[in-house]
C-alpha positions in Angstrom: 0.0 0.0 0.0 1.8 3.4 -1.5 1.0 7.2 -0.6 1.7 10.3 -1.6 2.3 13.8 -0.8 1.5 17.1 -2.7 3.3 20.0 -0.6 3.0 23.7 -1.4 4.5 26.6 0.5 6.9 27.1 3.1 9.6 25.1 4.8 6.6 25.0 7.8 4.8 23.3 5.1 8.0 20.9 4.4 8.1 20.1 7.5 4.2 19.3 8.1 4.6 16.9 5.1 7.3 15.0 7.4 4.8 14.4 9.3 2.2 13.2 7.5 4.1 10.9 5.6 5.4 9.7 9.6 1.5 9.1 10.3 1.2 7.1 7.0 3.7 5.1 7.9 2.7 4.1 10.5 -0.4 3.0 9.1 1.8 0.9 7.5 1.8 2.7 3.8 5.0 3.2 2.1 5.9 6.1 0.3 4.8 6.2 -3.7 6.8 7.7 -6.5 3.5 8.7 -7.9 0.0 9.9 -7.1 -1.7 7.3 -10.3 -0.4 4.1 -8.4 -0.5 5.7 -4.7 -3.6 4.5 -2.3 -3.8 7.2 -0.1 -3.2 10.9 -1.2 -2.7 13.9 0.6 -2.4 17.6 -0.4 -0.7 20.1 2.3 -1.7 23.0 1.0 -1.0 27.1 1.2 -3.1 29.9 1.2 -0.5 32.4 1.2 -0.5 33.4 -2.3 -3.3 33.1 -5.0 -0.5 30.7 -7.2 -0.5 27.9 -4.7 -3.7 28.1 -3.8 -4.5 27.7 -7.3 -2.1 25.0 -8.2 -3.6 23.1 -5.5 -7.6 23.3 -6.7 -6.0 21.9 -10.5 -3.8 19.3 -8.7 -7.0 18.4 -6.4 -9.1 18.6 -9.6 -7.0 16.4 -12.1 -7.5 13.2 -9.6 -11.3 12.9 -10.6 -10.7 10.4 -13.4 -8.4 8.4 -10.9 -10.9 8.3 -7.9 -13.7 6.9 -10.8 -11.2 4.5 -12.2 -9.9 3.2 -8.7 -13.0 4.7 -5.8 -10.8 2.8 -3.2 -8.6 5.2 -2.6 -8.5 7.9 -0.3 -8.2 11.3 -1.2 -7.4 14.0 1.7 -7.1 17.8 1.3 -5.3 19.5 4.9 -3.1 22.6 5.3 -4.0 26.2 5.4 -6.0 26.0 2.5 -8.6 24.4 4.5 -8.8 26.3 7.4 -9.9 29.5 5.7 -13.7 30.3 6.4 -16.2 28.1 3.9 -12.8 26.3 2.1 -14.7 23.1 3.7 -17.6 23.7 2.4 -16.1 25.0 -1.0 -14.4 21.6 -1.4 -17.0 19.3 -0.8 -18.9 20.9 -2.9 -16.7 21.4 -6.3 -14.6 17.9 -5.9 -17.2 15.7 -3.9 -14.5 12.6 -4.8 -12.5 14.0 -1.9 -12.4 11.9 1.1 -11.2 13.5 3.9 -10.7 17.4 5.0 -8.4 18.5 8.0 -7.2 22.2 8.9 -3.8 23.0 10.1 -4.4 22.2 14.2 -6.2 18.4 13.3 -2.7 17.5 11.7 -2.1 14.9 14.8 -5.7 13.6 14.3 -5.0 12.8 10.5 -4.2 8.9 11.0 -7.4 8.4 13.0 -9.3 10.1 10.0 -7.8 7.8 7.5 -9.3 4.8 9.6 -12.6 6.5 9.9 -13.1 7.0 5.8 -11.5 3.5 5.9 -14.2 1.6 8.2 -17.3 3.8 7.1 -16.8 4.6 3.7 -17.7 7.8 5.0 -16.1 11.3 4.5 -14.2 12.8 7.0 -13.9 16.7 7.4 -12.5 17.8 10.7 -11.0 21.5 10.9 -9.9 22.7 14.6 -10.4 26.3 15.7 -7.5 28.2 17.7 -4.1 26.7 18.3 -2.1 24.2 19.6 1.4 22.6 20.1 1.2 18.7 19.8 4.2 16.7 20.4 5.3 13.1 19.5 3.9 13.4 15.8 6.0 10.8 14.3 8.0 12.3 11.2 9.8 10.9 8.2 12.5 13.1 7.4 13.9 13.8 3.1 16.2 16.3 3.7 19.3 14.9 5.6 22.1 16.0 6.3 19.3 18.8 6.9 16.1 19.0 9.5 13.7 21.2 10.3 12.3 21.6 13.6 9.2 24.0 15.1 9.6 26.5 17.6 6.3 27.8 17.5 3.7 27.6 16.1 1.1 30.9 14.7 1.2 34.5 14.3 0.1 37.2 16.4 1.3 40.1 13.9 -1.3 40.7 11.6 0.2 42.2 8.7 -2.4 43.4 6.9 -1.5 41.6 3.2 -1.2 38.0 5.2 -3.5 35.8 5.6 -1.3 33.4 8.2 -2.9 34.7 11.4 -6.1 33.4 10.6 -5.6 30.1 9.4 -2.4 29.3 11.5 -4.2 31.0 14.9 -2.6 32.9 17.7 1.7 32.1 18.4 2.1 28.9 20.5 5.6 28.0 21.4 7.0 24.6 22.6 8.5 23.4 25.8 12.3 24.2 25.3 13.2 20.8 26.7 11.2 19.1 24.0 12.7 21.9 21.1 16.2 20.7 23.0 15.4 17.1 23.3 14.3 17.0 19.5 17.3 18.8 18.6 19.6 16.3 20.8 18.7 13.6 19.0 18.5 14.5 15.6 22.2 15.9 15.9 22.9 12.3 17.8 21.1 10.4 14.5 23.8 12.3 12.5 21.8 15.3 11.5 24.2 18.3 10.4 21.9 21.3 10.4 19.3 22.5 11.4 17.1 25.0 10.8 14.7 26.4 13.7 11.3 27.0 12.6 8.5 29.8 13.6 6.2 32.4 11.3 8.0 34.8 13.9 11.0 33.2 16.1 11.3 36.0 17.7 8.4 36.3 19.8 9.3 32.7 21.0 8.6 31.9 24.6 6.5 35.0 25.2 3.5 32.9 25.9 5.6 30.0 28.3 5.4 29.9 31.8 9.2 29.6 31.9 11.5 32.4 31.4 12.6 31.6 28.0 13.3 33.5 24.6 14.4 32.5 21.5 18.3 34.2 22.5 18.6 31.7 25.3 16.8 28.8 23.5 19.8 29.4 20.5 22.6 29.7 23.4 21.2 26.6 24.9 21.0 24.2 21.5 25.0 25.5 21.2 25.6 23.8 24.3 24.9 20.4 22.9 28.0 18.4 22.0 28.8 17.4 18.0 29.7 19.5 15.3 26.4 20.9 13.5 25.4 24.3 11.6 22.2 25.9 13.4 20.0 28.4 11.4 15.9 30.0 11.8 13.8 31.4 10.0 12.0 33.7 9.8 12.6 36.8 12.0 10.3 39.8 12.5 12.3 43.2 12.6 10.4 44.6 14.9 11.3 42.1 17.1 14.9 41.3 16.0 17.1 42.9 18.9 20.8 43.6 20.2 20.5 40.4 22.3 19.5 38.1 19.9 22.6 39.4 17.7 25.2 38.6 20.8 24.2 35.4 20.8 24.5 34.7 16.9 27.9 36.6 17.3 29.2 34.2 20.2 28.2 31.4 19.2 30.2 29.7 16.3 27.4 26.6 15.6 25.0 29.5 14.4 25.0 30.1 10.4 26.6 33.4 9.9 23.6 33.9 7.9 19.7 36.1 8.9 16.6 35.6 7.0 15.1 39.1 7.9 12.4 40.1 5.7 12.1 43.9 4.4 8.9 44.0 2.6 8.7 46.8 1.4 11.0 50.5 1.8 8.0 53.2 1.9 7.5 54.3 5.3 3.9 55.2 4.2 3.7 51.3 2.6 5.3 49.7 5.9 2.8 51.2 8.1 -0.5 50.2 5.4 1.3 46.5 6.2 1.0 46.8 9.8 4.8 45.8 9.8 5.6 48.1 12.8 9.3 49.6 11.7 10.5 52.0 9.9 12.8 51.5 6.6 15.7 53.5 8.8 14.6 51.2 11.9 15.3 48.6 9.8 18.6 49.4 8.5 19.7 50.4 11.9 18.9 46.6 12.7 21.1 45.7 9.7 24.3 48.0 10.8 23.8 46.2 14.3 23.9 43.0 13.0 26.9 43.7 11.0 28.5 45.6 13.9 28.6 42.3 15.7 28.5 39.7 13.1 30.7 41.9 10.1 30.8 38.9 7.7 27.2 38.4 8.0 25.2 37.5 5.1 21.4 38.9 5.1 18.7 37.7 2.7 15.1 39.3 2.7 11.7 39.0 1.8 10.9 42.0 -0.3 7.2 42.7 -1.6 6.1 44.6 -4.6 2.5 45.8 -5.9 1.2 46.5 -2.7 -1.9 48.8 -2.4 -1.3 52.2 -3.5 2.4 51.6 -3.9 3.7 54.4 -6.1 7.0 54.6 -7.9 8.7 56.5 -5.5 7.5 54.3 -2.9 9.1 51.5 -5.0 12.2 53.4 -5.4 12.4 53.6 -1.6 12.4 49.4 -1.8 15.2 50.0 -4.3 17.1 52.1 -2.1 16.9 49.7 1.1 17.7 46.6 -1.1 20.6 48.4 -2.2 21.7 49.9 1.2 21.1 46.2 3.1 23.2 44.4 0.5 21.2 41.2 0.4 22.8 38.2 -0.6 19.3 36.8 -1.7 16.0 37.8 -1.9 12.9 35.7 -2.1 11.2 38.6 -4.2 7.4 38.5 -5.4 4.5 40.7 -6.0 1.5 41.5 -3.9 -1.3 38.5 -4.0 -4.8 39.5 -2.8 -6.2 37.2 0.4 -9.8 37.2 0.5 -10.4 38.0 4.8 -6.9 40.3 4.8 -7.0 44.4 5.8 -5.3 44.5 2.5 -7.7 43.1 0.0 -10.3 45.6 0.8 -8.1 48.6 0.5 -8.4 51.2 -2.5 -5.6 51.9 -5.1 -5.0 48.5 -6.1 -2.0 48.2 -8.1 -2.5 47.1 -12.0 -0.9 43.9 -12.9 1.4 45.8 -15.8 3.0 47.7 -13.3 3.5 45.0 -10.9 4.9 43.3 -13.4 7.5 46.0 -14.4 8.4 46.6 -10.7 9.4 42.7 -10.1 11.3 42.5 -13.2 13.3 45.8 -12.5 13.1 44.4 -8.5 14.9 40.9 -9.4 17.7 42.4 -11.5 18.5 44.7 -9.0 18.6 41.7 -6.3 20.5 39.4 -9.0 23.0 42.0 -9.7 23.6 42.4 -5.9 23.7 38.8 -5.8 26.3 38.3 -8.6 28.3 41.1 -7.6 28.7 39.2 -3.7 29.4 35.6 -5.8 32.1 37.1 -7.4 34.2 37.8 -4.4 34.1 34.0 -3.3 36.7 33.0 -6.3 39.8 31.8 -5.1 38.8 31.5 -1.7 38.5 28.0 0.4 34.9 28.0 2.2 33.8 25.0 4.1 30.5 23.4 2.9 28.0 21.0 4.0 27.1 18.2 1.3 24.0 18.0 0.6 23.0 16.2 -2.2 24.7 14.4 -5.0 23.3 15.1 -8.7 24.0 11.2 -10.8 23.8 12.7 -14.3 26.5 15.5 -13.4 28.7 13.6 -11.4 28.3 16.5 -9.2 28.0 17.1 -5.0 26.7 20.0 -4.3 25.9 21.5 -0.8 26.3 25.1 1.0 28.6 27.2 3.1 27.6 28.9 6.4 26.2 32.2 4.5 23.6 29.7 2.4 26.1 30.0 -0.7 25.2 26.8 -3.4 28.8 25.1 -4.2 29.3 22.4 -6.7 32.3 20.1 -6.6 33.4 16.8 -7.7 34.6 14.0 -5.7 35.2 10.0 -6.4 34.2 9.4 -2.7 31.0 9.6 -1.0 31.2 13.2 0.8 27.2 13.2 1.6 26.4 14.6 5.1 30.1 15.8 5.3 31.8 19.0 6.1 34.4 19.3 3.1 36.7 22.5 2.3 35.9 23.7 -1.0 38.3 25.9 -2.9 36.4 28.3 -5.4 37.3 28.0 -9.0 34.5 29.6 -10.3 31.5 31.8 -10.0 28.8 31.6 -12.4 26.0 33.6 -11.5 24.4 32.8 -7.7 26.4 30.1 -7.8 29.9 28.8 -6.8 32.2 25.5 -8.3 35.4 24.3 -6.9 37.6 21.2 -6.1 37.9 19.4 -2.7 40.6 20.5 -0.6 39.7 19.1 2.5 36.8 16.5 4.2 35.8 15.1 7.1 
């Protein structure tokens, strides 16, 4: 008996996925190399932009010949797609052939759901209110040397263009012993980074009992023995402080490297987000950062198209972008969320000029990019292997500052730390020959 997994969205999302494929298996299903011959599907699904939400519905939708052909299998439909108000409703009614429904909080439940379509031939739709932190969720993790593991869970920011707050609830964090413990083990099953994962690690601990923030969670996981790369994601700037910067700066198991998304560079568009900072607060985060941590490397989120957004207020974007020196930017343009502040504001932005902005937006950011790349040649960075491509002959894997390398070897280097000396750069990326490994 086979499943399989459609995933859209974030590295939350990854993650999530994990763990349904954990639940499966232990329903004793084995993953599927394709949803025609699987028995059990599942789509974890986004709401975050209109895209994925789209690409979902036409995934969702091109099973209905498969579910006539084969009515023994179970289709289920979870992730925050679901949890918006009437998406239930929405799906039961334009693909009936679904079987099961479960939000974003009913993840744990999800097994139990299976075996109640299963035994009733009935459908299942089950979609939590709230929030909630639920541990022992068995996981089956794709991604080694690499893992992800929650913080938190939820948002409490409301920015007015995002939809997460709503479907995700209010900011839960876990137990640090568990976030710890989880951590512990995954170094001791040979795990080689890891990435700590929140909609806002920053604001971890806030709601715990103990007296506990994300600064001393980090300086705690640095305490535990091996050698292992630690990174998060994602910050809030608002939030992002002196404290949290010591501890990156001290602590030499913590990637050199901050996620800390900009958004936008229009004082007048920050506030209409509900971000809470200022372009200048934010650069004064970014010169404190790089007081501490000089060799830092700082990718963004950057937004365009937003509400009323002008083209000076895009030139102020342009301006931060260029003053922060990004060395990547996950750049995209402003998606209307049906229940967001946003998508009932005036002065919505055509899609010709969105389109203009992004392009002039990304060769800006690639530019930046290259420019950064180019400095790497010659040098000898150490880099984590992460994959091996078969038809290239090719490992590949990043440095500290999230920097793709490519390199040949006749040994097996995956899950290794291996010195790299940089031949070449060719656009974002870097190739060089093994100098050193593990």
């Amino acid at each position: 008996m086979k499943y399989y997994i459609y995933t859209y969205g974030c590295q939350m999302n990854e993650h999530e996925s994990e763990k349904i494929a954990g639940i499966f298996e232990k329903l004793g299903y084995e993953k599927g190399d394709a949803a025609e011959k699987a028995d059990v599907i599942a789509f974890n699904t986004c709401c975050v932009r209109e895209n994925a939400e789209r690409h979902a519905y036409g995934n969702i939708g091109a099973l209905k010949q498969l579910k006539k052909a084969r009515p023994e299998i179970v289709i289920a439909v979870g992730g925050c797609m679901t949890q918006q108000p009437g998406a239930a409703e929405k799906l039961r009614r334009t693909f009936p052939f679904v079987d099961v429904v479960f939000g974003t909080h009913n993840l744990p439940e999800l097994g139990n759901m299976i075996m109640r379509r299963l035994e009733t031939n009935k459908k299942v739709v089950e979609i939590a209110e709230g929030s909630a932190v639920s541990e022992g969720v068995p996981a089956v993790r794709n991604t080694y040397p690499n893992a992800w593991v929650n913080v938190m869970y939820g948002c409490n920011n409301f920015c007015t263009y995002c939809i997460v707050p709503y479907v995700r609830g209010r900011e839960k964090s876990r137990a640090s012993k568990d976030v710890i413990g989880e951590v512990r083990s995954l170094i001791g099953e040979g795990y080689k980074e890891i990435t700590l994962l929140g909609q806002n690690v920053n604001s971890y601990g806030k709601d715990l009992e103990e007296n506990t923030d994300f600064a001393d969670l980090i300086d705690e996981i640095c305490r535990i023995d091996g050698k292992f790369r630690l990174r998060f994601m994602s910050n809030h700037p608002k939030d992002f402080n002196e404290k949290m910067i010591k501890v990156i700066a001290k602590n030499n198991k913590v990637c050199n490297s901050v996620h800390l998304p900009l958004q936008a560079g229009s004082d007048r568009i920050l506030k209409l987000m509900n971000r809470r900072y200022t372009a200048a607060e934010y650069l004064e985060k970014v010169r404190l950062l790089r007081k501490y941590v000089p060799d830092c490397a700082l990718t963004s989120d950057v937004m365009v198209g937003f509400p009323t957004e002008t083209e000076e207020d895009f030139q102020d974007t342009m301006r931060v972008v260029r003053e922060a020196g990004y060395i990547g930017a996950f750049t995209f343009v402003y998606s209307r969320r049906t229940g967001t502040v946003a998508d009932k504001m005036d002065g919505q932005v055509s899609d010709e000029l969105k389109k203009d902005r992004i392009m002039r937006l990304v060769d800006l950011q690639n530019s930046l990019s290259r420019e950064q790349s180019a400095g790497y040649e010659g040098k000898a960075v150490e880099v984590l292997c992460e994959d091996y491509d078969e038809k290239k002959n090719t490992y590949l894997g990043r440095d500290q500052y999230g920097k793709m390398c490519y390199f040949k070897c006749e040994k097996n280097l995956l899950g290794k730390f291996v010195t790299v000396k940089i031949a070449d750069c060719s656009g974002i990326s870097l190739y060089g020959n093994v100098i050193n490994a593990e």
